[in-house]
Backbone as CSV, one residue per row, in Angstrom:
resi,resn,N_x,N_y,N_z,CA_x,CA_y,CA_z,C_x,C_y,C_z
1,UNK,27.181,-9.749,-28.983,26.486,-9.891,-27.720,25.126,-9.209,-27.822
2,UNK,23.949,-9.726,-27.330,22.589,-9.083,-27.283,22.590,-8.422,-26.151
3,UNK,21.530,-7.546,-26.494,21.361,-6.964,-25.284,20.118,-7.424,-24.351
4,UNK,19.880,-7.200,-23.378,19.236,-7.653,-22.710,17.762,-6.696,-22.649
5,UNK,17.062,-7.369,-22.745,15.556,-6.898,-22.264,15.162,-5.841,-21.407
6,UNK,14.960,-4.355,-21.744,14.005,-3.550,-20.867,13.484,-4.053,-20.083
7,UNK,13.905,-3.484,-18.437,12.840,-4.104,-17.467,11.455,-3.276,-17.613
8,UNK,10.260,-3.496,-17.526,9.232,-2.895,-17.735,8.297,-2.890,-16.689
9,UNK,7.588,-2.359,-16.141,6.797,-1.742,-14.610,5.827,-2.212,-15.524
10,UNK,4.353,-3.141,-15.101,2.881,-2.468,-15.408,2.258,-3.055,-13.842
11,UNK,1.027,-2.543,-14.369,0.247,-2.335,-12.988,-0.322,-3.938,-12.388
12,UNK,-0.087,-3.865,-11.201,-0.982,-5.565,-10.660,-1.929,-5.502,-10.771
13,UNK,-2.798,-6.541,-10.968,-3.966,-7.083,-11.204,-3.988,-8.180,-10.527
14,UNK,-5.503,-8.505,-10.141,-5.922,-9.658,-9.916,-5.520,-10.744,-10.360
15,UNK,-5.448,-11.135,-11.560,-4.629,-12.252,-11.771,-3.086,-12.521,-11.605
16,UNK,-2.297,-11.432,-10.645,-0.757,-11.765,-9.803,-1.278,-12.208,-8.786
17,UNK,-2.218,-12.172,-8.176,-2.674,-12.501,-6.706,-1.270,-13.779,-6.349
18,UNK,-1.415,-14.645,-6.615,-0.670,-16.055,-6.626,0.413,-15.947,-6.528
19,UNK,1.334,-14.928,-7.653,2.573,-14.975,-7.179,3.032,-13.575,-6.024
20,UNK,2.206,-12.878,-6.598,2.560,-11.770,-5.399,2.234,-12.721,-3.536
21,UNK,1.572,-13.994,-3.129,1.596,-14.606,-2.334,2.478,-15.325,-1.899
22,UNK,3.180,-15.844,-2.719,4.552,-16.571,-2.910,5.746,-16.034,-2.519
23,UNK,5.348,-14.707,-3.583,6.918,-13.954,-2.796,6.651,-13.492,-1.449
24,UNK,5.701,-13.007,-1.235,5.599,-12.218,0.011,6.015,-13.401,1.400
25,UNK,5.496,-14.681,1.031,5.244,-15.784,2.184,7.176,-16.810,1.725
26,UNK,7.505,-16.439,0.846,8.790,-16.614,0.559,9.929,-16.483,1.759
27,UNK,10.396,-17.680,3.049,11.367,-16.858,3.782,12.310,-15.731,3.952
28,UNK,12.802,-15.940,2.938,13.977,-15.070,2.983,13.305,-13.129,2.637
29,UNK,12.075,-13.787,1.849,11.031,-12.166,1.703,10.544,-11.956,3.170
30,UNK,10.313,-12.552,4.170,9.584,-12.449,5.537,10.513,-12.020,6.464
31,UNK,11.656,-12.633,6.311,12.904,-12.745,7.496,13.115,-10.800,7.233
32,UNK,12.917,-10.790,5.700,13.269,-9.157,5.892,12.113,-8.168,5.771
33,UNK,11.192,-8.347,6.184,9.555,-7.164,6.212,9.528,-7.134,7.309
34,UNK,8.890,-5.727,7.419,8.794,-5.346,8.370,7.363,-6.344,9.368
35,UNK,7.015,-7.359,8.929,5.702,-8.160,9.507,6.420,-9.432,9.025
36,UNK,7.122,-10.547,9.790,7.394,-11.109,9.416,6.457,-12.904,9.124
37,UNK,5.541,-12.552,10.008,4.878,-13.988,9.679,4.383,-14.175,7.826
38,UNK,3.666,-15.459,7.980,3.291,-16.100,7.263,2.147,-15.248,6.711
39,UNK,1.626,-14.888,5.511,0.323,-14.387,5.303,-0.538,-15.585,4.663
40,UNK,-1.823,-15.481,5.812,-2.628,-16.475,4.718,-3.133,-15.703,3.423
41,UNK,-4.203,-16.886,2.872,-4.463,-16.454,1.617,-5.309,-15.290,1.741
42,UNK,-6.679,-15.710,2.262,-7.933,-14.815,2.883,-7.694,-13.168,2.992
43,UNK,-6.368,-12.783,4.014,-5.991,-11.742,4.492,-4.945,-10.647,3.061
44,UNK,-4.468,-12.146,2.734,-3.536,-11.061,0.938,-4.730,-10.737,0.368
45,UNK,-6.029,-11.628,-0.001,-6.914,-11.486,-0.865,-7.294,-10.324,-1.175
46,UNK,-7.843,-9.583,0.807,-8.554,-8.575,1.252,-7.107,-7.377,0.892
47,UNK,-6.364,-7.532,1.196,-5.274,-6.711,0.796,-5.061,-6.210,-0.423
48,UNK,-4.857,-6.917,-1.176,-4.827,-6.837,-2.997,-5.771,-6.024,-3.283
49,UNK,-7.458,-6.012,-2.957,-8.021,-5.831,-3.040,-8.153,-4.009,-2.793
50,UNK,-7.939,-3.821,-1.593,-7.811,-2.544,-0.926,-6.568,-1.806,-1.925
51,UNK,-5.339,-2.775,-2.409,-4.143,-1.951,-2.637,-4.848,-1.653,-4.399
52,UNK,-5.346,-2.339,-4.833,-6.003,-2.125,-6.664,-6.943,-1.002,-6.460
53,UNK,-7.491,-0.564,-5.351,-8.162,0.714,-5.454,-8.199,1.679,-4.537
54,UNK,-6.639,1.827,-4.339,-5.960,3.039,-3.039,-5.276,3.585,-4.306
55,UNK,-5.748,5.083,-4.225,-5.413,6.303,-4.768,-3.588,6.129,-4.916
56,UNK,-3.601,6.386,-3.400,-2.036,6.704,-2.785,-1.656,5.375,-2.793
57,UNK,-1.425,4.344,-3.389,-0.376,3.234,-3.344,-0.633,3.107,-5.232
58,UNK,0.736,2.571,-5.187,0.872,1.660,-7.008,2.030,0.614,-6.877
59,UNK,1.235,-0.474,-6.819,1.982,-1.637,-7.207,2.314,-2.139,-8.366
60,UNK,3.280,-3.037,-9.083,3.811,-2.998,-9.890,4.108,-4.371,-10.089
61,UNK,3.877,-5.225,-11.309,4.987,-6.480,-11.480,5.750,-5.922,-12.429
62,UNK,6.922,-6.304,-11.939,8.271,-5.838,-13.182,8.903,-7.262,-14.172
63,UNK,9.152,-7.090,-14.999,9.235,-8.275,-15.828,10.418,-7.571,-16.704
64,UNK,11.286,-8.718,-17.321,12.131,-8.468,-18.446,11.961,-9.770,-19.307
65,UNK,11.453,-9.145,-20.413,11.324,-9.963,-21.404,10.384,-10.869,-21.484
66,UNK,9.383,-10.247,-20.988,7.619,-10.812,-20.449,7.923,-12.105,-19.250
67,UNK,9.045,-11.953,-18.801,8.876,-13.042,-17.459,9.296,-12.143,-16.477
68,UNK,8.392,-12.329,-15.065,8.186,-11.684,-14.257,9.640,-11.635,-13.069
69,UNK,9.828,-10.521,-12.678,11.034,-10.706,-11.850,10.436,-10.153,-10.577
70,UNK,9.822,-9.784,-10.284,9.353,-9.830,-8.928,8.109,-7.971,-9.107
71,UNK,8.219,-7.393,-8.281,7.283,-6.445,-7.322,7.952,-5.029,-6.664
72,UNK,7.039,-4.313,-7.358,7.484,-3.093,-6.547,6.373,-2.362,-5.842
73,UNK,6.526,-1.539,-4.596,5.136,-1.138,-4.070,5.629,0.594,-4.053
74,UNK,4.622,1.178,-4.395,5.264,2.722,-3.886,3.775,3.156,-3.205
75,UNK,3.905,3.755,-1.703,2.742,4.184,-1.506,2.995,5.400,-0.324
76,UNK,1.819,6.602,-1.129,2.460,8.119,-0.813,1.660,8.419,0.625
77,UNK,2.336,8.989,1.954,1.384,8.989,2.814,1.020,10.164,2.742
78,UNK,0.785,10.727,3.786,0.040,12.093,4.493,1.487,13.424,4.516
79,UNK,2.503,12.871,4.727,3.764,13.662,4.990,4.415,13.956,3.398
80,UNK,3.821,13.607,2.482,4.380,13.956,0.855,5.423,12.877,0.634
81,UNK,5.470,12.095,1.624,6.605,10.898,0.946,5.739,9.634,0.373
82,UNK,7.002,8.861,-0.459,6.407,8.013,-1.170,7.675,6.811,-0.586
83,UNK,7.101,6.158,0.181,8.043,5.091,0.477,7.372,3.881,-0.550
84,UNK,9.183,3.583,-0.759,9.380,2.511,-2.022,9.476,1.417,-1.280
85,UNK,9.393,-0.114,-1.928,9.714,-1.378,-1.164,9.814,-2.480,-2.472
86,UNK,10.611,-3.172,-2.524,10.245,-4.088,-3.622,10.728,-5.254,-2.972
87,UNK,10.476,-6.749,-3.910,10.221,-7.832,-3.287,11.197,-8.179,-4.983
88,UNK,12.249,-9.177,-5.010,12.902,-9.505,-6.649,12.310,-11.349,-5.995
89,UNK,11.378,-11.816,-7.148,11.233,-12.804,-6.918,12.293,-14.157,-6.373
90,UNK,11.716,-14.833,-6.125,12.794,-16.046,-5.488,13.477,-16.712,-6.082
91,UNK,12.991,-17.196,-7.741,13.636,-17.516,-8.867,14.512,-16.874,-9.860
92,UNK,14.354,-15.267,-9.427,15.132,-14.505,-10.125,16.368,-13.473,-8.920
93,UNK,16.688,-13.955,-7.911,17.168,-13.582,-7.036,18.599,-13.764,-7.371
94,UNK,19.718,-12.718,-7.251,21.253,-12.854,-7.763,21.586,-12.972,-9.011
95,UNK,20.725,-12.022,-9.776,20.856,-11.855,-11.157,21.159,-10.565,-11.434
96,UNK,20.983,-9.377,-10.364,21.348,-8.396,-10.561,19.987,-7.206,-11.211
97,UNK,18.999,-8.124,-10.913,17.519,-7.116,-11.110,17.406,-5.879,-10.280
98,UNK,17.702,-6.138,-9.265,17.029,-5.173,-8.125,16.973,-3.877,-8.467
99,UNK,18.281,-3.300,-8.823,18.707,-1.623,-9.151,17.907,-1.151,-10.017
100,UNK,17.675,-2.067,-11.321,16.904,-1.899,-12.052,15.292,-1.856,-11.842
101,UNK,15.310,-2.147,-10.977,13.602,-2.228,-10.509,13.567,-1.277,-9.946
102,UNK,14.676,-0.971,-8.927,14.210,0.332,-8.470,14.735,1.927,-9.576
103,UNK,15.477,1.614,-9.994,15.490,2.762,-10.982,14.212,3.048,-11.852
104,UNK,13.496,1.835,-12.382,12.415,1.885,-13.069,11.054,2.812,-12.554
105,UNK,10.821,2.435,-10.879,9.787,2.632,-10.014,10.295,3.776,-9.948
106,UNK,11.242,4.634,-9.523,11.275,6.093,-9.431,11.125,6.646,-10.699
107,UNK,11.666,6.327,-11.929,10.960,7.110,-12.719,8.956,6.971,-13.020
108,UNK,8.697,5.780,-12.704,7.337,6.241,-12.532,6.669,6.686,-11.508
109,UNK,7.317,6.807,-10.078,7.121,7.748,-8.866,7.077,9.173,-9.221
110,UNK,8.041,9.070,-10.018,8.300,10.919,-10.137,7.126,11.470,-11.514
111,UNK,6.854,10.681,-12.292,5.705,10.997,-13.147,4.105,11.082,-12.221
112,UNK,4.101,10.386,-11.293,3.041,10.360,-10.757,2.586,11.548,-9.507
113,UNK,4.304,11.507,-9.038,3.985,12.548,-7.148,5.182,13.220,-7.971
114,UNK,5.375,14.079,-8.686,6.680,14.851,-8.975,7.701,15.315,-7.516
115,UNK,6.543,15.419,-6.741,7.303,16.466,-5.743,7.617,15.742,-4.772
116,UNK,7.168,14.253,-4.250,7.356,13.236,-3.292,8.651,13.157,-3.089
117,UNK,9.104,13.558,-1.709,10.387,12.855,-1.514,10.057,11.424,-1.193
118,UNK,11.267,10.367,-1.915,10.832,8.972,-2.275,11.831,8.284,-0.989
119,UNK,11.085,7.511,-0.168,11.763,6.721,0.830,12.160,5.253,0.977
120,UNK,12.839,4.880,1.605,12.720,2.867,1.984,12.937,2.845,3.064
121,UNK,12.453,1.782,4.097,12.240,1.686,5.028,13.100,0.247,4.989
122,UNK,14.500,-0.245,5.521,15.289,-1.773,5.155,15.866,-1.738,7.556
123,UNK,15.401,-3.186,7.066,15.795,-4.003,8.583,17.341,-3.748,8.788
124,UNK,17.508,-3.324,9.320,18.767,-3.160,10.100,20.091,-4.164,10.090
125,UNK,19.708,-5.514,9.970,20.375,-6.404,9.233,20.391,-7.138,8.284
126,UNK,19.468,-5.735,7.273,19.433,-6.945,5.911,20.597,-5.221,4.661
127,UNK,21.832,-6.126,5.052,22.777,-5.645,4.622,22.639,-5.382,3.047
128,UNK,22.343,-6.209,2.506,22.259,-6.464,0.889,21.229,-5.217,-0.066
129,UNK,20.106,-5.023,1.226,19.175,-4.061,0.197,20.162,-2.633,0.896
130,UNK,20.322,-2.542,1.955,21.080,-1.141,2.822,21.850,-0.882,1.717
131,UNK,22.875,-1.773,1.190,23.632,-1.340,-0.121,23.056,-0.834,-1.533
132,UNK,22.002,-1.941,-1.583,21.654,-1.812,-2.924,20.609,-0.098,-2.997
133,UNK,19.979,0.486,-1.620,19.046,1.426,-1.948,20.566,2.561,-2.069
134,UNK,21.362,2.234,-1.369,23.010,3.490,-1.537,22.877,3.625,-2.569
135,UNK,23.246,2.212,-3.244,23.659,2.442,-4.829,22.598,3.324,-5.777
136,UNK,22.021,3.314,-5.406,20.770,3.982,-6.199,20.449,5.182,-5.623
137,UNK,20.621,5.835,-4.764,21.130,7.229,-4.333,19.920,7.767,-3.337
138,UNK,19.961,6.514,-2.746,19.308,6.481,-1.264,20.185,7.240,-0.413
139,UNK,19.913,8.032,0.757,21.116,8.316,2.101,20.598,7.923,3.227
140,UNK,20.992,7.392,4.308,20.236,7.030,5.565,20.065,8.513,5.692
141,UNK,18.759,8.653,6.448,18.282,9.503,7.049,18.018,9.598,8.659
142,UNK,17.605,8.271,9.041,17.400,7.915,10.729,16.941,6.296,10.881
143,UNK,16.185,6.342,11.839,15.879,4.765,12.213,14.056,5.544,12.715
144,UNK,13.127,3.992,12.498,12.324,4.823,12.643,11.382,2.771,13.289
145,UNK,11.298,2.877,14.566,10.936,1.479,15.090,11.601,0.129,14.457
146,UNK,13.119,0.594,14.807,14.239,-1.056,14.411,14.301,-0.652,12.964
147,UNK,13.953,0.316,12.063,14.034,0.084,10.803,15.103,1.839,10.601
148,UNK,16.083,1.114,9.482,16.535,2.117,8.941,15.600,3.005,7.342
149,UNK,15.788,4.178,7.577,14.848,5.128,7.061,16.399,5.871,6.205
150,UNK,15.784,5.218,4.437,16.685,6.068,3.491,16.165,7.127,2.821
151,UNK,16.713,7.541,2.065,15.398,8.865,1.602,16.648,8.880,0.267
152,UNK,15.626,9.138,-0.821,16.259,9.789,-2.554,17.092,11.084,-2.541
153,UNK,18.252,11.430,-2.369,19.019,12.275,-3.189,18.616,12.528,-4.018
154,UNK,17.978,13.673,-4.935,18.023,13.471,-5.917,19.645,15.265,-6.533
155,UNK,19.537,14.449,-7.544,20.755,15.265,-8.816,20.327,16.045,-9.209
156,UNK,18.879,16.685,-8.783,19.159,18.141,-9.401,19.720,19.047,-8.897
């Protein structure tokens, strides 16, 4: 049996613009953000733009085996947290990426903000990530406008 491909984090660029649009405008990606409409193009453009040269945010395409599995965002506010969010593309959805994406993004969270307590912010009925941030050693912490607020355990 082979093993399977290192998932690998590098940084977005301008040339994801396209698919980072896709997923984001992707239903089932909208039904669960916290903004659920449609984004035009114009408004991601200006976005991308702002997020490629904000200090405090790092976005991410994650890929295994040089094909892309979707997006991770980590961006640190004013309070020392670093709320996490990821998006597992639409074509690679029920393959069992997710954990791995987010295991990946905290170890480069914690190289970057060592001291950040690392957060997610998941809709109240989107059952599937509520589990998946547990599994990864998320704890609810509270609710914070309709949204449940997990926060990193960490094992030391």
């Amino acid at each position: 049996m082979m093993d399977r491909p290192t998932i690998t984090l590098r940084r977005a660029c301008r040339d994801d613009s396209a698919d980072l649009l896709a997923w984001r405008n992707d239903p089932d990606t909208r039904a669960n953000s916290r903004n659920t409409a449609e984004v035009p193009r114009a408004s991601h453009e200006s976005w991308l733009n702002g997020v490629l040269n904000d200090a405090n945010r790092l976005l991410w395409i994650v890929e295994r085996g040089g094909q892309k599995i979707g997006t991770v965002s980590a961006v640190r506010t004013a309070l020392a947290e670093v709320e996490l969010s990821i998006t597992v593309a639409p074509t690679m959805r029920g393959r069992g990426e997710s954990g791995g994406m987010i295991r990946a993004a905290i170890l480069e969270i914690r190289a970057v903000w060592p001291d950040a307590v690392v957060r997610a912010a998941v809709r109240v009925e989107n059952m599937a990530s509520r589990r998946l941030f547990e599994r990864c050693g998320f704890h609810l912490a509270g609710e914070d406008r309709g949204l449940l607020v997990y926060r990193l355990i960490d094992d030391d």
